[in-house]
C-alpha positions as CSV (number, residue, x, y, z in Angstrom):
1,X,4.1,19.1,-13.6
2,X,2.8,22.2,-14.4
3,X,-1.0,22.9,-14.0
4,X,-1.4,23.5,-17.9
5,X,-0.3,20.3,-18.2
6,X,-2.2,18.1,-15.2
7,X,-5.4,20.2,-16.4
8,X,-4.9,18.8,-19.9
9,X,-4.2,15.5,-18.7
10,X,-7.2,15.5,-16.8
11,X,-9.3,16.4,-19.7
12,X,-8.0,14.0,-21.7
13,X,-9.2,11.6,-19.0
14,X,-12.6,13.0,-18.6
15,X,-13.1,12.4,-22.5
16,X,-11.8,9.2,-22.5
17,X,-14.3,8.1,-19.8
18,X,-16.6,9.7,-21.9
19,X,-15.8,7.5,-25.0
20,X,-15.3,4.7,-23.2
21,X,-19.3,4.4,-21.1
22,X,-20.8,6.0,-24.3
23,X,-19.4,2.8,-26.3
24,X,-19.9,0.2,-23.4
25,X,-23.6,2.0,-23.6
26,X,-23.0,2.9,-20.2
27,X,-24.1,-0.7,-18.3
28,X,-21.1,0.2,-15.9
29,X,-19.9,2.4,-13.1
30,X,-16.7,2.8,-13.2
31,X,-14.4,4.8,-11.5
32,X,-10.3,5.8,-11.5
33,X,-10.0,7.0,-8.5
34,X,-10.6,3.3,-7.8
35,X,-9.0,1.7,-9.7
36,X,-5.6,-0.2,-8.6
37,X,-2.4,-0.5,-11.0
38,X,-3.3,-4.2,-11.0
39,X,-6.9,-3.5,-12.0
40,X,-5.7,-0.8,-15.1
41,X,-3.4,-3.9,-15.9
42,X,-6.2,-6.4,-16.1
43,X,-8.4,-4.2,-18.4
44,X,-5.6,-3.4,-20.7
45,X,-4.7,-7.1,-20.9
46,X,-8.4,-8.3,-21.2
47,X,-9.2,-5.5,-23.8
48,X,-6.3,-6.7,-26.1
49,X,-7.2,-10.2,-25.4
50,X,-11.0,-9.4,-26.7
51,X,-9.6,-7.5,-29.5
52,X,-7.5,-10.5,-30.3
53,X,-10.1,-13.2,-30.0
54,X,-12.9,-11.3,-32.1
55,X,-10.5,-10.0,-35.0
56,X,-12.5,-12.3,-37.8
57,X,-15.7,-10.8,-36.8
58,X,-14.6,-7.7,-36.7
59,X,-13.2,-7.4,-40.1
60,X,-16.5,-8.1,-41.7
61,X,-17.8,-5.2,-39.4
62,X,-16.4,-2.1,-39.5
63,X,-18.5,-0.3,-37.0
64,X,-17.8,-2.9,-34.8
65,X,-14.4,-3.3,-35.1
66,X,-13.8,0.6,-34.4
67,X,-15.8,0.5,-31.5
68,X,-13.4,-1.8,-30.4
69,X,-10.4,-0.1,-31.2
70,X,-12.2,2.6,-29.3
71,X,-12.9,0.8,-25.9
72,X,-8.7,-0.2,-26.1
73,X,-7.6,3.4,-26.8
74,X,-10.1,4.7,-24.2
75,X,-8.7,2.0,-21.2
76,X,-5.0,2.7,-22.7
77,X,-5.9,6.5,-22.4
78,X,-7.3,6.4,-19.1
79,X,-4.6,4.0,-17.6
80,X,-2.0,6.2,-18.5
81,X,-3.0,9.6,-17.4
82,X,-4.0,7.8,-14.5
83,X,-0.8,6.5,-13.5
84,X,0.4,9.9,-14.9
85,X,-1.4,12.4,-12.7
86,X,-0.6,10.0,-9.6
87,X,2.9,9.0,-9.0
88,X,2.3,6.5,-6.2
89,X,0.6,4.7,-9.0
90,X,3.4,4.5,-11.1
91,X,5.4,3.6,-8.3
92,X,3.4,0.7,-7.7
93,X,3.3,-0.5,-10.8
94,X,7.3,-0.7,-10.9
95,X,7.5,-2.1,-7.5
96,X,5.5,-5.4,-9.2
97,X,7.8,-6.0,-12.2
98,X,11.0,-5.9,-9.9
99,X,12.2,-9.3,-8.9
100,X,12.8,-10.2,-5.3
101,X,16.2,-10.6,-3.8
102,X,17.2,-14.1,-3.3
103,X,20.1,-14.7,-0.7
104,X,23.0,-17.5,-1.7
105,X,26.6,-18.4,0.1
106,X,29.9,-19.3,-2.0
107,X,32.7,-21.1,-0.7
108,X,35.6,-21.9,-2.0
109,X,38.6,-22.0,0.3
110,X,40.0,-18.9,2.2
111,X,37.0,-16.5,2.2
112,X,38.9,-13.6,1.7
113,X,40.0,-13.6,-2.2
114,X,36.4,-15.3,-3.2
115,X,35.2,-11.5,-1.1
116,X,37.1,-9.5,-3.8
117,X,36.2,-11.7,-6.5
118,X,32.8,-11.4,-5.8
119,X,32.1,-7.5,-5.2
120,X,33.6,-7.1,-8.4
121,X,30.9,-9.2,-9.5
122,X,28.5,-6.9,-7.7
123,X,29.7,-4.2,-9.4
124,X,30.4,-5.7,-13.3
125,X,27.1,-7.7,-13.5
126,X,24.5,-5.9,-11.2
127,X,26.1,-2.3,-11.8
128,X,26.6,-2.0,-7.9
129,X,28.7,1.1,-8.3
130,X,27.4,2.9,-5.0
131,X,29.8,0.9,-1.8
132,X,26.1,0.8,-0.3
133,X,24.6,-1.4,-2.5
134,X,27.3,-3.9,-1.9
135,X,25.9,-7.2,-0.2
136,X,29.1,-9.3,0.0
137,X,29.6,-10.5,2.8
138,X,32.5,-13.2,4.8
139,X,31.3,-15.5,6.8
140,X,30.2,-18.8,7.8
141,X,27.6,-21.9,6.8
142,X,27.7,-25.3,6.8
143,X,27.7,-26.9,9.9
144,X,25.5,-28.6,11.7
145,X,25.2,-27.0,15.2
146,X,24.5,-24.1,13.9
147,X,25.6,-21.1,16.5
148,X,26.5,-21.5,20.0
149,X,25.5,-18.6,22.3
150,X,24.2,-16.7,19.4
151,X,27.7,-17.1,18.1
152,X,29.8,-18.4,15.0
153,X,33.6,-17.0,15.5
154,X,37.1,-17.6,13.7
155,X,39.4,-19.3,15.8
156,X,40.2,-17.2,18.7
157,X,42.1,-17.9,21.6
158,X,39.2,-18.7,24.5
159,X,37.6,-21.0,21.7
160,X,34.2,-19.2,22.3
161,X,31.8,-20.6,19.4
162,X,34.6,-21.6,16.9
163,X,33.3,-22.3,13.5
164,X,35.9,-25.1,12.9
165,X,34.5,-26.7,15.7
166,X,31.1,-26.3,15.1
167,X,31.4,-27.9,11.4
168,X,31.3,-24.8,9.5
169,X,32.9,-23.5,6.2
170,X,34.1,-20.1,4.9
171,X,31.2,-18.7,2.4
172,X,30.9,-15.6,0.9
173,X,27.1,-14.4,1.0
174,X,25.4,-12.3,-1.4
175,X,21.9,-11.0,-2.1
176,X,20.9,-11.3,-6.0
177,X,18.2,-10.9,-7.9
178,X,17.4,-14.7,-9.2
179,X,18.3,-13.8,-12.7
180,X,21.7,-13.0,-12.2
181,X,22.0,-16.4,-10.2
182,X,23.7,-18.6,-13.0
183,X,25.9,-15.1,-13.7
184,X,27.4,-15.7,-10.4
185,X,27.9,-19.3,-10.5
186,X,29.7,-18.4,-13.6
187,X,32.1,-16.4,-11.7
188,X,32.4,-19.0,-8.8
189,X,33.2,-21.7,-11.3
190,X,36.2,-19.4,-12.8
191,X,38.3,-19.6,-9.3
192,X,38.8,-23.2,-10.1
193,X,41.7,-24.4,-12.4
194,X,41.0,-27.0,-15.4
195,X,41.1,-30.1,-12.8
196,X,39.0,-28.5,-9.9
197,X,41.6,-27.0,-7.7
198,X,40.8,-23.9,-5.9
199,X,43.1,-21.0,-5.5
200,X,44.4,-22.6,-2.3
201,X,44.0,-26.3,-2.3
202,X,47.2,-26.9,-1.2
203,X,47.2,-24.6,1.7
204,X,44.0,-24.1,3.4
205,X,42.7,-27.6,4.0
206,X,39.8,-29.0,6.4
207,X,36.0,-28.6,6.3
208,X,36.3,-25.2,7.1
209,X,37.4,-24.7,3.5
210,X,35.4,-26.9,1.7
211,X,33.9,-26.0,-1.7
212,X,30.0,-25.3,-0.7
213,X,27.1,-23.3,-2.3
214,X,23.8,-22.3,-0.7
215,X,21.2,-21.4,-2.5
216,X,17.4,-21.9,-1.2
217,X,15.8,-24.8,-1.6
218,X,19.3,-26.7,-1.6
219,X,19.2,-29.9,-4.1
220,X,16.0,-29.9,-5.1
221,X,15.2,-26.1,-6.2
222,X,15.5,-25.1,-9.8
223,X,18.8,-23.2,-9.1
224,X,20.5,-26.7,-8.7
225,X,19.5,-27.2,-12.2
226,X,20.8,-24.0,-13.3
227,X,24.1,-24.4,-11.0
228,X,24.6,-28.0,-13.0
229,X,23.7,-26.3,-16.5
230,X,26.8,-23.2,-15.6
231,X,28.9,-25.7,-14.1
232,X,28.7,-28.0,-17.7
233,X,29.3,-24.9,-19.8
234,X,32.1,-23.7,-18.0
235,X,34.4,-26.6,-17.9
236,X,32.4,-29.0,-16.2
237,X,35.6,-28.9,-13.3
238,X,33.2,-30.1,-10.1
239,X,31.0,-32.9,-9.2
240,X,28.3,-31.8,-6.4
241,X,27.0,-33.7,-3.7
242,X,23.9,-32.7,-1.5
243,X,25.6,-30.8,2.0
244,X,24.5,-32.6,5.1
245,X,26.4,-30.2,7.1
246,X,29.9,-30.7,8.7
247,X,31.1,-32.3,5.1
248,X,34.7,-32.5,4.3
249,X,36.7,-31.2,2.4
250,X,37.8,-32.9,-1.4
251,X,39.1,-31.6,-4.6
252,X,36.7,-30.9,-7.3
253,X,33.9,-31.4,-5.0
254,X,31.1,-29.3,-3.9
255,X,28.7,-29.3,-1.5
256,X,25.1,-27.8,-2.7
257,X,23.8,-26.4,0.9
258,X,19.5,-25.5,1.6
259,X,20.1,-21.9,3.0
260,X,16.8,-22.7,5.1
261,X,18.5,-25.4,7.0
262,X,22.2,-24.1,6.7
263,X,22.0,-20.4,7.2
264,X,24.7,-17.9,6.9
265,X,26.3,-16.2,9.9
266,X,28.5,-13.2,9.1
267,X,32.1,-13.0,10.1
268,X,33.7,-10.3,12.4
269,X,34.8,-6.9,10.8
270,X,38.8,-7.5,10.4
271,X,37.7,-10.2,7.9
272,X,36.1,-8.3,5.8
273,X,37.3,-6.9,2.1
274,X,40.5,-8.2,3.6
275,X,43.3,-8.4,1.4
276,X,43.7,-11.9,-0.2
277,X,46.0,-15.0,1.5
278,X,48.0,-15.3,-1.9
279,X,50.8,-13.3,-3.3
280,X,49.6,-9.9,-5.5
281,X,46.1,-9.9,-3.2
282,X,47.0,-6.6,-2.1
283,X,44.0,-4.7,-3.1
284,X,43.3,-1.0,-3.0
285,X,43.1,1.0,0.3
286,X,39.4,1.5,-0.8
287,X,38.5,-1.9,-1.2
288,X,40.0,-2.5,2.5
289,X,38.1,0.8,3.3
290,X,34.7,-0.8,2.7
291,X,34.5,-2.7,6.2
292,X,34.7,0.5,8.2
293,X,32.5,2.8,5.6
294,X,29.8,0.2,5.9
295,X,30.2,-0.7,9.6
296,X,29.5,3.1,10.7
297,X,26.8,3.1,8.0
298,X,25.1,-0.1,10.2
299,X,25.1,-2.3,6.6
300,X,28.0,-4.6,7.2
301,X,26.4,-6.6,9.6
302,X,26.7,-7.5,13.6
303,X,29.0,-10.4,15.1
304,X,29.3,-10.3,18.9
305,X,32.9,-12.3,18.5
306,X,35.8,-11.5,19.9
307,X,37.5,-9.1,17.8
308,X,40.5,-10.7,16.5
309,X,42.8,-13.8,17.9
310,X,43.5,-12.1,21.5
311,X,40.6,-9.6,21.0
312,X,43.4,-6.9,20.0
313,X,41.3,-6.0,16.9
314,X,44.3,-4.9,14.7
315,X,46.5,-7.4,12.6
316,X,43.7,-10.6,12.8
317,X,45.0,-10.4,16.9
């Protein structure tokens, strides 16, 4: 900003003030310098709230009902070069308006192909176009004893912390804003056919590829109620039972998980943006590139597991 302008922003202010304690006949001290975003927020709100509540009176009393227009345009005036000549004001004020990331888990069978489908998500309904902002991530939920060692691994050949054992299933886990929530369960709810089978049914089978959703607050949270609501506008394909941890697995069945009680453990790097189990799942070099771009960038998240079957780290081995 150039100092033309900040200057005449500035005395825009100071007349404002002027206007402002001349019509409040000057009972009190106030200052901008002071003043908070949340405090210019409250005035506005309570100035249009007056104006609002007084309008009969002040349509029989002109003088009156100026002044009052006044004291609005005066706050409105000073609240905006305010936040004008200070950007960390601004900054604040955006900061309270933006919603608060909320962390669920999606599973549904081999965790690679619900991966893709997901990111695309990401991408298509959050306009996630920079790889960074990406938050899907394989892994596993669901089980009861949680890790073991600090650990939740595939199956691997020295059986250290095995999720299978352990009673977990293969989720997907994303980080949304709370808005976007019944978006996503929209998408979920597309990877199952007309009668509830998943992409795989009649390959991967066991609790470790279970049909389960975390979300926080599990059963009794609003986004059950929203998850029901999708799930009857889209087919109505699944019934949903409450997830006790180490469920089975059932056709047309899923298990609605608390995140608080079942959290998420991430998978090991060779799982993820894997290609998919089933044929034409072959996605872009890029897509497969992901797992190493945001491994060096420290955003795809740590597992101490062994990497691969054997610990080879190439081929799942």
């Amino acid at each position: 900003m150039t100092n033309f302008n900040r200057n005449g922003l500035i005395i825009i202010r100071n007349l404002a003030l002027l206007l402002f304690c001349f019509l409040i006949g000057g009972s009190a001290a106030w200052s901008p310098a002071a003043a908070s975003p949340k405090s210019i927020k409250r005035s506005l709100v309570t100035s249009s709230l007056s104006l609002a509540s007084s309008s009969s009176d002040a349509s029989s009393d002109r003088r009156g009902f100026l002044q009052q227009g006044a004291v609005a345009v005066a706050v409105g005036a000073v609240s905006i070069t305010g936040l004008a000549t200070n950007p960390n004001l601004a900054d604040a004020a955006d900061d309270e308006v933006e919603e608060k990331m909320m962390e669920v888990y999606f599973g549904c069978g081999c965790f690679w192909h619900v991966q893709h489908e997901f990111v695309e998500a990401e991408r298509n309904i959050l306009g996630r176009k920079d790889d960074m902002t990406l938050t899907a991530r394989a892994g596993y939920a669901g089980g009861k004893a949680g890790a073991k060692d600090g650990k939740v691994c595939y199956h691997n050949a020295l059986q250290i912390s095995d999720y299978g054992s352990l009673g977990h299933a293969e989720v997907v886990r994303l980080q949304i804003p709370p808005s976007s929530f019944k978006a996503f369960c929209k998408e979920y709810f597309a990877l199952f056919n007309e009668k509830g089978y998943r992409p795989d049914q009649w390959g991967d089978t066991g609790l470790e590829y279970r049909n389960v959703i975390g979300i926080p607050g599990g059963v009794g949270s609003t986004y059950a109620k929203e998850l029901i609501q999708v799930s009857q506008e889209n087919g109505d394909k699944l019934d949903f039972a409450k997830g006790k941890g180490d469920d089975p697995d059932a056709r047309a069945l899923c298990f609605v998980m608390d995140t608080a009680d079942f959290p998420f453990y991430v998978a090991e790097q060779y799982h993820q943006f894997h290609d998919g189990f089933n044929w034409g799942e072959n996605y872009p070099n890029s897509y497969n590139d992901l797992a190493s771009k945001l491994s060096k960038a420290n955003l795809l998240g740590e597992s101490k597991c062994p990497n691969g079957l054997i610990g080879v780290g190439a081929l799942g081995l």
